[in-house]
KOLMARFI-498571 format. One line per field, with one value per atom (N, C-alpha, C): residue number from 1; residue in one letter; atom name; x negated, y negated, z negated. Coordinates in nm, 2 decimals, decimal comma. Each point is the difference from the previous one (the first is absolute). Example, Ala and Ser with C-alpha at 12.3 -4.5 7.8 and 13.67 -1.06 7.14 Angstrom:
# residues 2
k	(1 1 1 2 2 2)
r	(A A A S S S)
a	(N CA C N CA C)
X	(-1,32 0,09 -0,09 0,04 -0,09 0,08)
Y	(0,57 -0,12 -0,12 -0,11 -0,11 -0,11)
Z	(-0,78 0,00 0,00 0,07 0,00 -0,08)
# end
This chain:
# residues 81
k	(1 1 1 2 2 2 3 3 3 4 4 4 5 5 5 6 6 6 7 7 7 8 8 8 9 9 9 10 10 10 11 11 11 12 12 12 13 13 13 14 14 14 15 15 15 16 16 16 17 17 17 18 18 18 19 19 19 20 20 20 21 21 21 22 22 22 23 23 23 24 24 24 25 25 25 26 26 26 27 27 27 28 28 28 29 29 29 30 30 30 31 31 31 32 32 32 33 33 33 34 34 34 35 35 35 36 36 36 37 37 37 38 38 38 39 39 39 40 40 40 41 41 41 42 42 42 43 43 43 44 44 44 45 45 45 46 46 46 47 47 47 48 48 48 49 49 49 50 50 50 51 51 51 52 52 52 53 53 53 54 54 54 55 55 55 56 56 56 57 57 57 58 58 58 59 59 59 60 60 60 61 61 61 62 62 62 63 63 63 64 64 64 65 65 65 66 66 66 67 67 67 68 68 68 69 69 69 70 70 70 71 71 71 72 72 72 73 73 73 74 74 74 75 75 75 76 76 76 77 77 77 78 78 78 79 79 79 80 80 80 81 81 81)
r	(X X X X X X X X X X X X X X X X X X X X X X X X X X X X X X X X X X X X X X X X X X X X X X X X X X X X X X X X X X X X X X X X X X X X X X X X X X X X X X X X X X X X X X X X X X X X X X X X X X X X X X X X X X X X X X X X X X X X X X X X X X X X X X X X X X X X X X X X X X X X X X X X X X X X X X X X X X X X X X X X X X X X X X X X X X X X X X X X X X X X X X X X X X X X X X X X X X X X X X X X X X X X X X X X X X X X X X X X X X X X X X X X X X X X X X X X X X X X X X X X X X X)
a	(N CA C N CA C N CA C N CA C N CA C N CA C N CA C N CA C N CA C N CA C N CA C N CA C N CA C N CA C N CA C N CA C N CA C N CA C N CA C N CA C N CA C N CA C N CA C N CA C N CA C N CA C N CA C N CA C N CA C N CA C N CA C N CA C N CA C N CA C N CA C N CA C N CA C N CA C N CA C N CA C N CA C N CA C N CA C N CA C N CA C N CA C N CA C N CA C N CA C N CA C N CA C N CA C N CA C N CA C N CA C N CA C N CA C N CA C N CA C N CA C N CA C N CA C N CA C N CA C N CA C N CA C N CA C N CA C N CA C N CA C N CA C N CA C N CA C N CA C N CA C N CA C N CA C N CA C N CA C N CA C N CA C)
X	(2,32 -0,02 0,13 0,03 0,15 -0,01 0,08 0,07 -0,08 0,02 -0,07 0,08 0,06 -0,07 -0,01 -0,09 0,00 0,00 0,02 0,00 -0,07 -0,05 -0,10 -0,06 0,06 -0,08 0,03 -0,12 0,05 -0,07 0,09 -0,03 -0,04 -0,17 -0,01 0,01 0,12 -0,01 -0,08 -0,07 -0,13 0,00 -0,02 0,02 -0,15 -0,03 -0,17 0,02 -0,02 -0,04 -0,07 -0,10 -0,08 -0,09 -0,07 -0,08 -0,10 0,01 -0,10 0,00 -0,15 0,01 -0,05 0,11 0,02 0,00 0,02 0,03 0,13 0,02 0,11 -0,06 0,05 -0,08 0,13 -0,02 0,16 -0,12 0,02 -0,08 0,14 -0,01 0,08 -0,01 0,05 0,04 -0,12 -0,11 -0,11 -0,12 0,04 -0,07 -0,04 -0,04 -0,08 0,08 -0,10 0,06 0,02 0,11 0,03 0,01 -0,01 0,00 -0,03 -0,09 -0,06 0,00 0,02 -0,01 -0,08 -0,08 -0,08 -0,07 -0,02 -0,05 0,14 0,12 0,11 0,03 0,10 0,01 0,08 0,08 0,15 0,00 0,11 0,07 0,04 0,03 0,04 0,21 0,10 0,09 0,06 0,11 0,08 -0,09 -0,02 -0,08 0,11 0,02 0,03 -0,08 -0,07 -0,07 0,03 0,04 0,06 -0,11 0,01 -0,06 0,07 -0,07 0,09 -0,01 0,04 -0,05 -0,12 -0,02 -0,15 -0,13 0,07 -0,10 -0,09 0,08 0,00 -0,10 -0,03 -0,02 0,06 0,15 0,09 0,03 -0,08 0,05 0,08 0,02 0,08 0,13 0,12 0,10 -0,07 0,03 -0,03 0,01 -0,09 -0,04 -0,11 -0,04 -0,09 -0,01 -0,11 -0,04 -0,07 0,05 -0,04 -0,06 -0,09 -0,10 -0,03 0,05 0,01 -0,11 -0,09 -0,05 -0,05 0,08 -0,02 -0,10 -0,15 -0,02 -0,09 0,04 -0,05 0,12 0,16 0,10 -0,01 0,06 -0,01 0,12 0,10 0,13 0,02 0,04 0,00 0,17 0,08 0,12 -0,03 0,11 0,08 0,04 -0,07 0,10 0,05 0,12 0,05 0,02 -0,06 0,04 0,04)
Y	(2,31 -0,05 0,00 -0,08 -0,02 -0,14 0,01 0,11 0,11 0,17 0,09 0,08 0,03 -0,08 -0,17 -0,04 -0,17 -0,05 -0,09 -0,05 -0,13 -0,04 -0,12 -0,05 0,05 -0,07 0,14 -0,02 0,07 -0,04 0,03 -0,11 0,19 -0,01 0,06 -0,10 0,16 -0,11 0,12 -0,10 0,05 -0,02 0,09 -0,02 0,04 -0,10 0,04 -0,01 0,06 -0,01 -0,08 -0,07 -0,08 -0,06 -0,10 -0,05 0,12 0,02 0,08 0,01 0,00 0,01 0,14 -0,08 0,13 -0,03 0,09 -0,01 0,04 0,00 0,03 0,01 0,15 0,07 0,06 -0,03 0,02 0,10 0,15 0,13 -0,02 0,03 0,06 0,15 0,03 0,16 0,06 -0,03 0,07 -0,02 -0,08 -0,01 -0,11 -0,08 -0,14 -0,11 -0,07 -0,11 -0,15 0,00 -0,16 -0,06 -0,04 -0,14 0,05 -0,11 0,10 -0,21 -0,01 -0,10 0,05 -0,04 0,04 -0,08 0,00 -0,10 -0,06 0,04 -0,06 -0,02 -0,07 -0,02 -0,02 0,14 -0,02 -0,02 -0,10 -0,03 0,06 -0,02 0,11 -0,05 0,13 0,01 -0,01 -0,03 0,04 -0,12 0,07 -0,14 0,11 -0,08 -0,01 -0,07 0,12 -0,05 0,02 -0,05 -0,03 -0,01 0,12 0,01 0,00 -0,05 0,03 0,14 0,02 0,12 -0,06 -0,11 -0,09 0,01 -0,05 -0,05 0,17 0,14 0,10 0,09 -0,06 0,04 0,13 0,02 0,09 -0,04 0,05 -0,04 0,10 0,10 0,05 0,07 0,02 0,08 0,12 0,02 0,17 0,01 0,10 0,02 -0,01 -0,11 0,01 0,02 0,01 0,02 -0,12 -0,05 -0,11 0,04 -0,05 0,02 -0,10 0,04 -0,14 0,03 -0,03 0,04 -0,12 0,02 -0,11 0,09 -0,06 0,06 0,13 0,10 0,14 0,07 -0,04 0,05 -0,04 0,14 -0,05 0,10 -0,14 0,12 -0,05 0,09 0,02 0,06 -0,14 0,02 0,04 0,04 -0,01 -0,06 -0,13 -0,10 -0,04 0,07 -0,06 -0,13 -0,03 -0,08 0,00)
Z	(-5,05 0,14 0,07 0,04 0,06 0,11 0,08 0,07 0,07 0,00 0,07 0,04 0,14 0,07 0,03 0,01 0,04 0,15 0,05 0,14 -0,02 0,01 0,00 -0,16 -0,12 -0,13 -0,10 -0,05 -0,17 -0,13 -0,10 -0,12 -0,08 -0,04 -0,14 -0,12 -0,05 -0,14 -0,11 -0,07 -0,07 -0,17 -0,12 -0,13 -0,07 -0,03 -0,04 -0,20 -0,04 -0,15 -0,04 0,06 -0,04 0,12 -0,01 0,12 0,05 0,12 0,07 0,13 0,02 0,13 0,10 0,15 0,08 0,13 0,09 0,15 0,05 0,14 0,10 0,11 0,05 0,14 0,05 0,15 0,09 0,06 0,02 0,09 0,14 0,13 0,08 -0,01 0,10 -0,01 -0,01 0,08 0,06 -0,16 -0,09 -0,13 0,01 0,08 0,06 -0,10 -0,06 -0,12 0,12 0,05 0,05 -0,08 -0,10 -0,09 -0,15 -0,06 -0,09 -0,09 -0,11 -0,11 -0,12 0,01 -0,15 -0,10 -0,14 -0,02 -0,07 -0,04 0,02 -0,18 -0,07 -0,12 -0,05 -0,08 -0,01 -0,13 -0,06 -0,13 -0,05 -0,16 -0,04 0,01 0,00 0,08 0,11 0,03 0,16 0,07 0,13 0,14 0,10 0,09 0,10 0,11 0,10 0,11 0,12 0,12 0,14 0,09 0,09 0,06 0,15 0,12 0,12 0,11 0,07 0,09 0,06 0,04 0,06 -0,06 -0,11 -0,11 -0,03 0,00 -0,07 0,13 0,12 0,09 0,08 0,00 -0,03 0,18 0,11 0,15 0,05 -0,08 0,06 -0,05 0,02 -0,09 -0,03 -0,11 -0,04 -0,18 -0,02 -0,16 -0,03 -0,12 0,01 -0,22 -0,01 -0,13 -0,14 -0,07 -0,08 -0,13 -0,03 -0,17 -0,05 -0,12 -0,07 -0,13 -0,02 -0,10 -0,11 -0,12 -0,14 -0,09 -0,02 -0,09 0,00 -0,07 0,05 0,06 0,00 0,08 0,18 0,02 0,15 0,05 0,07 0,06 0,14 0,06 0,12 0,05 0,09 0,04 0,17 0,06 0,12 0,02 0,13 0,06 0,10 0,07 0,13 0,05 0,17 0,02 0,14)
# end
């Protein structure tokens, strides 16, 4: 995930072993999921996905928490913005 901290966009970049599917859930501080994609279906190797601070429902500067889960894996970064 880069840039972090970000100011208006950030690009996860994603490495799947094989086709599978997964989600992406942005929590704020307070744990509350503002933006949640599910249902989603990643290829197998590098993706790169672009997301905006709009799009991510990200209204306000701070920290907030991202999960990305492929599969049975599920990780969870720190994302400033």
């Amino acid at each position: 995930m880069y840039p972090n901290p970000a100011i208006d966009m950030v690009i996860l970049s994603i490495n799947s072993s094989s086709i599978q599917s997964g989600s992406i859930i942005l929590f704020d501080v307070t744990g509350k999921a503002i933006f949640k994609r599910s249902n989603m279906v990643f290829t197998e190797g590098n993706q790169n996905l672009k997301f905006s601070k709009n799009e991510l429902n990200a209204k306000l500067s701070g920290v907030y928490i991202l999960q990305v889960t492929i599969g049975n894996n599920v990780v969870q970064r720190k994302l400033v913005f």
